[in-house]
Wavefront OBJ file of the C-alpha trace (Angstrom):
o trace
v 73.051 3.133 17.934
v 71.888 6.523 15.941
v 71.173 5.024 13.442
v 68.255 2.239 15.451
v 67.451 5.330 17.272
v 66.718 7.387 14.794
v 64.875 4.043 12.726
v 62.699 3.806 16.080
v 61.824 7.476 16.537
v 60.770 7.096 12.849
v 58.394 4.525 13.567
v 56.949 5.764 16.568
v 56.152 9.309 14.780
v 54.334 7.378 11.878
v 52.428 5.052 13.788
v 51.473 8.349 15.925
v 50.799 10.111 12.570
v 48.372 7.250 11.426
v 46.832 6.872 15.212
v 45.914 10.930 14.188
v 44.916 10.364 10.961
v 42.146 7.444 11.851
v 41.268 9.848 14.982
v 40.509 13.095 12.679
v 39.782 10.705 9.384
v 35.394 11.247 9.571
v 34.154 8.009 9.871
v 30.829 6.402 8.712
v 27.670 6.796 11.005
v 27.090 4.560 13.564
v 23.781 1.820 13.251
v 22.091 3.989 15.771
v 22.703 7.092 13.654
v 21.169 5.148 10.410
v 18.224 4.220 12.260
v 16.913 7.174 13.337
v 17.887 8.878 10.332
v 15.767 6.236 8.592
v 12.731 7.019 11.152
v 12.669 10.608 11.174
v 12.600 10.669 6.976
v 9.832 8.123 6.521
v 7.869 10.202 9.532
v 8.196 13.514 7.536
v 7.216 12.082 4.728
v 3.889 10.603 6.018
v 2.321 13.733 8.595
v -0.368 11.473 8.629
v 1.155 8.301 9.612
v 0.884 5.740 6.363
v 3.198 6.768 3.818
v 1.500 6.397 0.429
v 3.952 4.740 -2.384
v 1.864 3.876 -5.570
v -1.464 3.643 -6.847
v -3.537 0.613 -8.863
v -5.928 1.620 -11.557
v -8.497 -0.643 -10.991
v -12.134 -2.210 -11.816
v -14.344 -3.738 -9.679
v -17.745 -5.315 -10.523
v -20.438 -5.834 -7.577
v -23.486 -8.249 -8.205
v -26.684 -8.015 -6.108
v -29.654 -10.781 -6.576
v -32.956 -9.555 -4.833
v -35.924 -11.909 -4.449
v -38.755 -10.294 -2.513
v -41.569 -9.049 -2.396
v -41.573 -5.297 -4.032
v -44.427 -3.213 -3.456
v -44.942 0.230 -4.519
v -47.342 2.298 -2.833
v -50.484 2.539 -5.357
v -49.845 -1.446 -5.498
v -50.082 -2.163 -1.690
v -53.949 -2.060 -1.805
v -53.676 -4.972 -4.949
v -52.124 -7.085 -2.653
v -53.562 -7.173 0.433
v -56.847 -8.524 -1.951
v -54.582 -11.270 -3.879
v -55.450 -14.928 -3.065
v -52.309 -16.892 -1.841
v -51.947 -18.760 -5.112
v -51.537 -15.509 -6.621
v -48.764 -14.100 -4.726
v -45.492 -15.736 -6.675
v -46.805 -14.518 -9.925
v -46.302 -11.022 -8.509
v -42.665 -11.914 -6.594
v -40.396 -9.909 -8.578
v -36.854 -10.800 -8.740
v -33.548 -8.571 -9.909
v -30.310 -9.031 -10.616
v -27.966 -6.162 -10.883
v -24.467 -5.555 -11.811
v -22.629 -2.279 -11.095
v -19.128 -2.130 -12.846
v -17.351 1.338 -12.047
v -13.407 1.752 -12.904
v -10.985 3.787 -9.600
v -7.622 4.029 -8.457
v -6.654 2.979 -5.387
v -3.605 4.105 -3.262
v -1.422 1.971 -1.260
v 1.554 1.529 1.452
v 2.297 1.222 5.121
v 1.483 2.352 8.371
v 5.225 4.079 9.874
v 3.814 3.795 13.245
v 4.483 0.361 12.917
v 8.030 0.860 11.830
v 10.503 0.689 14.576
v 14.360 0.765 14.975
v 14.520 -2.647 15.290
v 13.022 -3.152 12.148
v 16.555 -1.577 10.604
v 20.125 -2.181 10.566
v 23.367 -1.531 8.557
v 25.834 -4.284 7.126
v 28.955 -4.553 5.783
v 29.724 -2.581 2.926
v 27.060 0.134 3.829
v 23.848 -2.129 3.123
v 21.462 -0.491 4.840
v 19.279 -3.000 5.675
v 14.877 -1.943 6.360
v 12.434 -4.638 6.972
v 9.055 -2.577 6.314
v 5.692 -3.761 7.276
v 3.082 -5.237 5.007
v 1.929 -2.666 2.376
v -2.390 -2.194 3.153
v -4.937 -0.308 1.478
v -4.917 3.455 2.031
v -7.770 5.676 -0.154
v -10.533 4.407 -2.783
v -11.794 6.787 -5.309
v -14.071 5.402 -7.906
v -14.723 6.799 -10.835
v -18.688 6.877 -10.796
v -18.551 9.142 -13.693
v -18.048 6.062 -15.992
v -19.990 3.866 -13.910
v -22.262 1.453 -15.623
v -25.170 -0.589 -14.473
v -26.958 -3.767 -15.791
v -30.075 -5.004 -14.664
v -32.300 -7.854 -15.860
v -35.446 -8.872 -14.063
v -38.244 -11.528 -13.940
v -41.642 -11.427 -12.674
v -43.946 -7.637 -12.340
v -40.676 -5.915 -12.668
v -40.546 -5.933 -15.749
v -43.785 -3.790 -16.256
v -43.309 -1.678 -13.475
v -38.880 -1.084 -13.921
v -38.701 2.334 -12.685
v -40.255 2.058 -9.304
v -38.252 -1.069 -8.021
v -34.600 -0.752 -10.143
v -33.442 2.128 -7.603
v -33.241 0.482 -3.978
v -31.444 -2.432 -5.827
v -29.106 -0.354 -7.560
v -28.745 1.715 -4.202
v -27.360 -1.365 -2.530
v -25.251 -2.704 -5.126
v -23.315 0.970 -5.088
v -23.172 0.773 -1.415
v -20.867 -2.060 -1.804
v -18.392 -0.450 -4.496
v -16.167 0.456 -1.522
v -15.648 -2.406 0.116
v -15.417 -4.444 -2.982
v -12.572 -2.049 -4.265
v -10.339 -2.630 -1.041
v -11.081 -6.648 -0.900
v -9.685 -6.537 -4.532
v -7.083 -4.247 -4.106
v -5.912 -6.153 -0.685
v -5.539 -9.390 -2.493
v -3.850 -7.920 -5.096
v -1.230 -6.514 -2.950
v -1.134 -9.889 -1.212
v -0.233 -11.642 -4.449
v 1.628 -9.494 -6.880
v 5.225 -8.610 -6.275
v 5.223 -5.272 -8.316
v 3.209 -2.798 -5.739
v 6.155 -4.360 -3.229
v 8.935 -3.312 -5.573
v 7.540 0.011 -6.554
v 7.784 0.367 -2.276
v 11.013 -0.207 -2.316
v 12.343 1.220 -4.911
v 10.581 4.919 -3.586
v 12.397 4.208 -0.162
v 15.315 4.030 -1.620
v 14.957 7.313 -3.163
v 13.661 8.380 -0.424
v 16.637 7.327 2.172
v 19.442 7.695 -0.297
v 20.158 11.842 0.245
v 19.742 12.104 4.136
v 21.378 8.690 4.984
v 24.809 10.292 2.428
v 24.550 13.687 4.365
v 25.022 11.794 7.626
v 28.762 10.437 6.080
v 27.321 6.946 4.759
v 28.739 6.915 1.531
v 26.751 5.405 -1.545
v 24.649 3.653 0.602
v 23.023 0.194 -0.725
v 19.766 -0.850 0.329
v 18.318 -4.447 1.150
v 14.841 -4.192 1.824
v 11.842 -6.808 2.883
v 8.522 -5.399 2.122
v 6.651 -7.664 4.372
v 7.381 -10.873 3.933
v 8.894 -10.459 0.838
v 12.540 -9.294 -0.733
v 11.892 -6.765 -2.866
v 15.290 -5.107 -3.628
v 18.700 -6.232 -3.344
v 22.081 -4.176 -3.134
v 22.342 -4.978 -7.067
v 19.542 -3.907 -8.150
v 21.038 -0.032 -7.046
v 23.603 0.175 -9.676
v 20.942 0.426 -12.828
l 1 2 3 4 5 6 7 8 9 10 11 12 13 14 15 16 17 18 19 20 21 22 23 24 25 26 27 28 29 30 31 32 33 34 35 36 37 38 39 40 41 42 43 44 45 46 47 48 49 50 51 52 53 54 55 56 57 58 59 60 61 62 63 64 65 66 67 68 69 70 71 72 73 74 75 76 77 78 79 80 81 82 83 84 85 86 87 88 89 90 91 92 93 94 95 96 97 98 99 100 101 102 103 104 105 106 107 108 109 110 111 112 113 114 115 116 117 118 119 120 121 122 123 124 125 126 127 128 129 130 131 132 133 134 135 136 137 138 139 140 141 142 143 144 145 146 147 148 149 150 151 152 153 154 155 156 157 158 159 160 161 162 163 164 165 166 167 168 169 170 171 172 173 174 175 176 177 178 179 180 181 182 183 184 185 186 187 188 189 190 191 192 193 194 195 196 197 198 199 200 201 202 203 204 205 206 207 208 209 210 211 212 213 214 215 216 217 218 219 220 221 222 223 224 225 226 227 228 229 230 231 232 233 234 235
């Protein structure tokens, strides 16, 4: 009878002993934990609310025709006195390209990231699911700008006095034609996507393995789209 006694006792105390040791043992962070570690990283990383993560070096080329009737001041008088017959002779018609080179800056708006939005799976995947990436700054580069005009009609003798409000409109839409191409090419391409993932993951990786997670992996949707795997961590 000792001797089961003394067999029990000896399990009880080592069952107790490993109840203690998972107790005191620090275990990994809870989801809740990993999400608003998550949050509060991206947030003080973007004070203004869209967290930039890459840039394109791009060049856009805007086109304006003009067909109309151009008339510079001394040449005002001439026309009022021109017969009907004679007016297309002095219609003057332009087309001008402006082709300027910029970089344009890129990622998402973390107002629009939300808890939800990120989880934790077995293994320590730490699952984010971040919104579409959108355009954030345009800078061209109108030092190297160039400009290209050819004309028809009285603009060819008089060049200098109607090239400038055409040129003036073309360069007013530089701008938007930098974002519209920049949009669709983060739309289409898969690299600006990967670049965002890759710099949240470097990003998340020190805070998320001070709160216990250790060597956490990462599985992360940039929009609608995959763009890193738990794999893709160990290179």
């Amino acid at each position: 009878m000792n001797r089961r006694t003394s067999l029990g006792l000896g399990i009880l105390i080592g069952l107790l002993i490993a109840a203690g040791v998972g107790l005191w043992w620090p275990q990994g962070p809870s989801e809740e934990h990993v999400r608003r570690t998550v949050i509060t990283t991206v947030q003080e990383e973007a004070p203004a609310s869209f967290l930039v993560t890459g840039t394109l070096d791009i060049s856009v080329r805007v086109r304006l025709d003009s067909s109309e009737y151009l008339t510079p001041d001394w040449m005002t008088h001439v026309l009022s006195y021109a017969q009907p017959a004679a007016l297309p002779l002095l219609q003057g018609t332009s087309r001008t390209d402006v082709q300027v080179p910029g970089r344009v800056s890129y990622g998402f708006n973390v107002q629009a990231l939300s808890p939800r939005m990120i989880a934790i799976e077995e293994g320590n995947v730490v699952v984010v699911d971040l919104p579409a990436l959108s355009v954030h700054s345009v800078e061209p580069d109108l030092a190297r700008l160039r400009v290209r005009s050819q004309t028809q009609g009285w603009m060819r003798v008089f060049p200098s006095d109607v090239y400038e409000e055409v040129r003036a409109k073309a360069l007013g839409h530089v701008q938007e034609a930098f974002r519209t191409q920049a949009q669709r090419h983060l739309a289409s391409a898969t690299q600006p996507s990967v670049n965002t993932a890759r710099a949240l993951k470097a990003m998340l990786t020190p805070p998320l393995e001070a709160t216990g997670l250790e060597a956490p992996q990462f599985r992360i949707w940039v929009g609608d789209r995959l763009s890193l795997v738990p794999k893709e961590n160990d290179g």
